[in-house]
Backbone bond lengths (Angstrom), bond angles and torsions (degrees), N, CA, C in turn:
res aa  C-N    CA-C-N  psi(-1)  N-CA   C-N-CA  omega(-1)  CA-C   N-CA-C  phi
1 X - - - 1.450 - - 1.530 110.03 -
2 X 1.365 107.87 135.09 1.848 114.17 179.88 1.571 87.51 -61.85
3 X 1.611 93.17 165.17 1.712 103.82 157.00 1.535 89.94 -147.27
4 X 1.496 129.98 178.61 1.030 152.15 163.57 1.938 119.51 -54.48
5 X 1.465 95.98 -35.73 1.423 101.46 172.52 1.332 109.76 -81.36
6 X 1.468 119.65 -29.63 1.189 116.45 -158.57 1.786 109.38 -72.46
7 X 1.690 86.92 -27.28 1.649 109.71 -166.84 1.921 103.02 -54.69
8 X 1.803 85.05 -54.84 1.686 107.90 -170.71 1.243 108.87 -63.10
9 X 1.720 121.88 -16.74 1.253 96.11 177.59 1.363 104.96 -101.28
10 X 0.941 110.50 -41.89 2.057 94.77 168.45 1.439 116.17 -22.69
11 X 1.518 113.46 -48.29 1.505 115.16 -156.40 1.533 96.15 -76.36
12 X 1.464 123.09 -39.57 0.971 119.11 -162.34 1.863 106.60 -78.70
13 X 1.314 133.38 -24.50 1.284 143.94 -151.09 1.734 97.48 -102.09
14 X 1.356 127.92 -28.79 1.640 137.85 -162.37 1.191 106.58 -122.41
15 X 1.503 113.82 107.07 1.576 115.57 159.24 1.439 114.73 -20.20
16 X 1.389 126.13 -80.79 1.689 125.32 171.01 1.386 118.89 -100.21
17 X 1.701 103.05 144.92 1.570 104.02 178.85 1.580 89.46 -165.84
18 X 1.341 105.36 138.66 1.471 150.18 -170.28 1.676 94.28 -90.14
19 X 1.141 128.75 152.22 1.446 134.56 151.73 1.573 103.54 -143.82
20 X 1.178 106.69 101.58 1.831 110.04 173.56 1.463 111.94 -101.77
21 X 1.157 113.23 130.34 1.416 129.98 -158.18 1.883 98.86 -119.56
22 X 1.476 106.71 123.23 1.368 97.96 -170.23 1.898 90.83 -144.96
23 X 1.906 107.29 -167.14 1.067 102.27 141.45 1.620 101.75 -162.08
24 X 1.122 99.32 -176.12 1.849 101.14 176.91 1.494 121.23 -53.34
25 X 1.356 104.90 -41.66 1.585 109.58 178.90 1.460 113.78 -75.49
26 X 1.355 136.59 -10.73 1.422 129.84 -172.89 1.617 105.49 -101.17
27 X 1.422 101.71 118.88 1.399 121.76 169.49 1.318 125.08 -49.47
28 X 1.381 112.29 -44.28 1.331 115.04 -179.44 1.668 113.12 -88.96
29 X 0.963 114.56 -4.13 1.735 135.70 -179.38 1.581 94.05 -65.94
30 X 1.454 100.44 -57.29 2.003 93.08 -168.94 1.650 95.44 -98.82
31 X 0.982 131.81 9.72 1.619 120.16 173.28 1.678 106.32 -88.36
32 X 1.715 103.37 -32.39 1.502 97.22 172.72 1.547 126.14 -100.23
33 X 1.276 116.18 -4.08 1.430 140.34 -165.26 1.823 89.87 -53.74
34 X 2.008 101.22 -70.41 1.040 80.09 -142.61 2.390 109.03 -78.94
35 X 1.760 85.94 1.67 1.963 92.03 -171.33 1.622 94.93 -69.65
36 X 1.449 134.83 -29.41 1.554 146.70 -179.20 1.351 101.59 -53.97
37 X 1.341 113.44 -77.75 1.535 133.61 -167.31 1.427 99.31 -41.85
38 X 1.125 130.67 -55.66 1.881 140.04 -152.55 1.302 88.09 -80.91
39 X 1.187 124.62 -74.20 1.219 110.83 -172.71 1.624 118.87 -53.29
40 X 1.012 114.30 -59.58 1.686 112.87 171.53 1.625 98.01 -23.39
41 X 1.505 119.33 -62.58 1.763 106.71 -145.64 1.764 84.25 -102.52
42 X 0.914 151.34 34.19 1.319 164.43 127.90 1.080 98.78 -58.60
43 X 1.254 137.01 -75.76 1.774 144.93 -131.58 1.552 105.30 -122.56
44 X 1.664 127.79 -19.76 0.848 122.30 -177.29 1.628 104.55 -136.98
45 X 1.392 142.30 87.65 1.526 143.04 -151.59 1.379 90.57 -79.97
46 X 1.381 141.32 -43.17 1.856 139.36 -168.20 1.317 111.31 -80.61
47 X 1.572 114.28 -5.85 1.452 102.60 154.41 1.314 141.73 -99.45
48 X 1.850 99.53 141.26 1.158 133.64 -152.02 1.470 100.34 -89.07
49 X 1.742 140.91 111.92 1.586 132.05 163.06 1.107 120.23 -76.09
50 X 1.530 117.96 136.45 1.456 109.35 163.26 2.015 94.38 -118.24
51 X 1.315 102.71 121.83 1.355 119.23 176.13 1.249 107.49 -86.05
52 X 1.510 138.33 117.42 1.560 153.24 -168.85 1.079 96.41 -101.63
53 X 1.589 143.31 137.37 1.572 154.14 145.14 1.276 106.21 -87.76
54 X 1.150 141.52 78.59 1.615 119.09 -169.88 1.440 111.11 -78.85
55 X 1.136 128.70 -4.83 1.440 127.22 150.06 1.530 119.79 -50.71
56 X 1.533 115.24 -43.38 1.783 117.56 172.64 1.616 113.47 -96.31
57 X 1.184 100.86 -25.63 1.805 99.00 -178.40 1.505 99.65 -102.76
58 X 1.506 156.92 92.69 1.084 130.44 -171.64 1.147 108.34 -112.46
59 X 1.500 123.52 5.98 1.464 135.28 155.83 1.708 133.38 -52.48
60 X 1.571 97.21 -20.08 1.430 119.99 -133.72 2.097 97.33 -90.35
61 X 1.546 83.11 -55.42 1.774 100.65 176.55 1.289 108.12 -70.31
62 X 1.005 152.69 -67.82 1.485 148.74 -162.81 1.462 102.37 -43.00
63 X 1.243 108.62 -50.11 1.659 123.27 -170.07 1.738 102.41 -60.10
64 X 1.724 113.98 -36.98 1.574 111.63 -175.93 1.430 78.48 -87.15
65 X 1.388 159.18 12.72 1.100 121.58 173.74 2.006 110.30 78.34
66 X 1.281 121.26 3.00 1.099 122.37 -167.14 1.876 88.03 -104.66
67 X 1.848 84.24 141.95 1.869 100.29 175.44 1.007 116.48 -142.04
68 X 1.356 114.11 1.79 1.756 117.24 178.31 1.500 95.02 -115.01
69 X 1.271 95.79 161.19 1.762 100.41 150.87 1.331 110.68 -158.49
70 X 1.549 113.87 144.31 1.711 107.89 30.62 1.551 111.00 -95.91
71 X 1.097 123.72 166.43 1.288 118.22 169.54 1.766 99.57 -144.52
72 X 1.490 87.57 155.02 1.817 105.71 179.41 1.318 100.62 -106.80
73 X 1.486 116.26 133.01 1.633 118.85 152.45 1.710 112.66 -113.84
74 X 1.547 117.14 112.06 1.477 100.62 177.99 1.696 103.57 -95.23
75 X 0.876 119.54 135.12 1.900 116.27 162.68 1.545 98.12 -101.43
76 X 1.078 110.74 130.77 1.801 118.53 157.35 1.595 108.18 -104.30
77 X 1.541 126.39 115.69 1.707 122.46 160.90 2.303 80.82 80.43
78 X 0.739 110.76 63.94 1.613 114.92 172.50 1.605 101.55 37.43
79 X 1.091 131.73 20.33 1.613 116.23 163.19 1.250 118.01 -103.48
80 X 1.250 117.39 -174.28 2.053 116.19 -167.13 1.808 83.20 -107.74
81 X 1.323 132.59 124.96 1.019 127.43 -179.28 1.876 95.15 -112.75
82 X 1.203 110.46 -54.55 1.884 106.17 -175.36 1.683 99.29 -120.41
83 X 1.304 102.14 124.81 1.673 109.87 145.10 1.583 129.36 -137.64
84 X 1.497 81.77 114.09 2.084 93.95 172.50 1.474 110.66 -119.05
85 X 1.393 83.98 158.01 1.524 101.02 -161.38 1.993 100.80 -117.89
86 X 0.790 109.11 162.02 1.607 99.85 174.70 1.426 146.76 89.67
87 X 1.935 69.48 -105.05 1.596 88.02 -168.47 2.134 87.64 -108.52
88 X 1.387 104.59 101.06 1.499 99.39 -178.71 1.297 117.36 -120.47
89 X 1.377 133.61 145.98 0.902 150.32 -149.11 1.702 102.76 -118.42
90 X 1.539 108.58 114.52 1.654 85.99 169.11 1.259 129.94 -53.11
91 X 1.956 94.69 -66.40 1.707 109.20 -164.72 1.961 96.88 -57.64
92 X 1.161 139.94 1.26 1.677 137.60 178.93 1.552 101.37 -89.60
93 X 0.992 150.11 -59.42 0.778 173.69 145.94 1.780 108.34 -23.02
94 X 1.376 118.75 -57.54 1.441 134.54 149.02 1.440 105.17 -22.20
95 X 1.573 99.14 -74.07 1.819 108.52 -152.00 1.731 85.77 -85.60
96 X 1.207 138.85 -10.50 1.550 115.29 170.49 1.039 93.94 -74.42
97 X 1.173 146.46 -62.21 1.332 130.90 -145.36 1.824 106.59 -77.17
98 X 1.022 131.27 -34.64 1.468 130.10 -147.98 1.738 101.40 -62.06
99 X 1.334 118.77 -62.82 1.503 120.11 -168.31 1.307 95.67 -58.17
100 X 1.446 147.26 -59.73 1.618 128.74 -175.78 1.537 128.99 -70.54
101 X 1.733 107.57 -4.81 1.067 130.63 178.42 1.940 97.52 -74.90
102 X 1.002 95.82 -65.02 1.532 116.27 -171.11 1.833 113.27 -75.50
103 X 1.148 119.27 6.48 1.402 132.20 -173.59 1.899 74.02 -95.59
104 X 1.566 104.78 -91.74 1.298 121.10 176.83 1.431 136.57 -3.94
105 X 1.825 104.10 -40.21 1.239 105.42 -158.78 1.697 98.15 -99.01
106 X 1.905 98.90 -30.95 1.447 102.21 -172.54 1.658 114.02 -68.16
C-alpha cells in the first residue's frame, strides 16, 4: 500500500518521478494510463512511477493538492516541475519534460 511518506520519499531520493493519480471508475484514467507510461519510459529510462488509486489511498491526493483525475505530477531533482489535471496530452507533457529532463541527466 502507497502512503504519503512513501510517495515523498521517492520524490525526494530519484532525480525523476511521475505520480499518476487515477481511479477504477474514470474512463479516461485507463485510456491514458497505459499511452503516458510508454512513452514516459520510452523517452525518459530514470523515470521512476508512482501509480495513485484514489479510491484505496484517499489520503494521498488532497495532500498533492490534486482533485480531478486523472492528473500528472512530474518532480525533477525533488521539485513539482508539471501538473495537469484532465484534459492531458501525452506528446505536451513529453516535450515539457524533455529539455529539463535532459539538462539533469547530462
Amino acid at each position: 500500500m502507497q502512503t504519503i511518506e512513501n510517495i515523498n520519499k521517492t520524490i525526494k531520493k530519484n532525480l525523476a518521478v511521475m505520480v499518476y493519480f487515477s481511479a477504477p471508475t474514470c474512463s479516461v484514467c485507463h485510456a491514458l494510463k497505459p499511452k503516458l507510461f510508454e512513452e514516459l519510459e520510452k523517452n525518459f529510462p530514470n523515470f521512476i512511477i508512482e501509480d495513485v488509486d484514489i479510491s484505496i489511498e484517499e489520503e494521498i491526493a488532497p495532500y498533492f493538492g490534486v482533485y480531478a483525475i486523472p492528473s500528472v505530477l512530474i518532480f525533477l531533482d525533488g521539485y513539482e516541475f508539471i501538473r495537469k489535471s484532465r484534459y492531458i496530452s501525452v506528446s505536451e507533457v513529453i516535450e515539457a519534460t524533455r529539455r529539463p529532463y535532459e539538462m539533469m541527466i547530462s
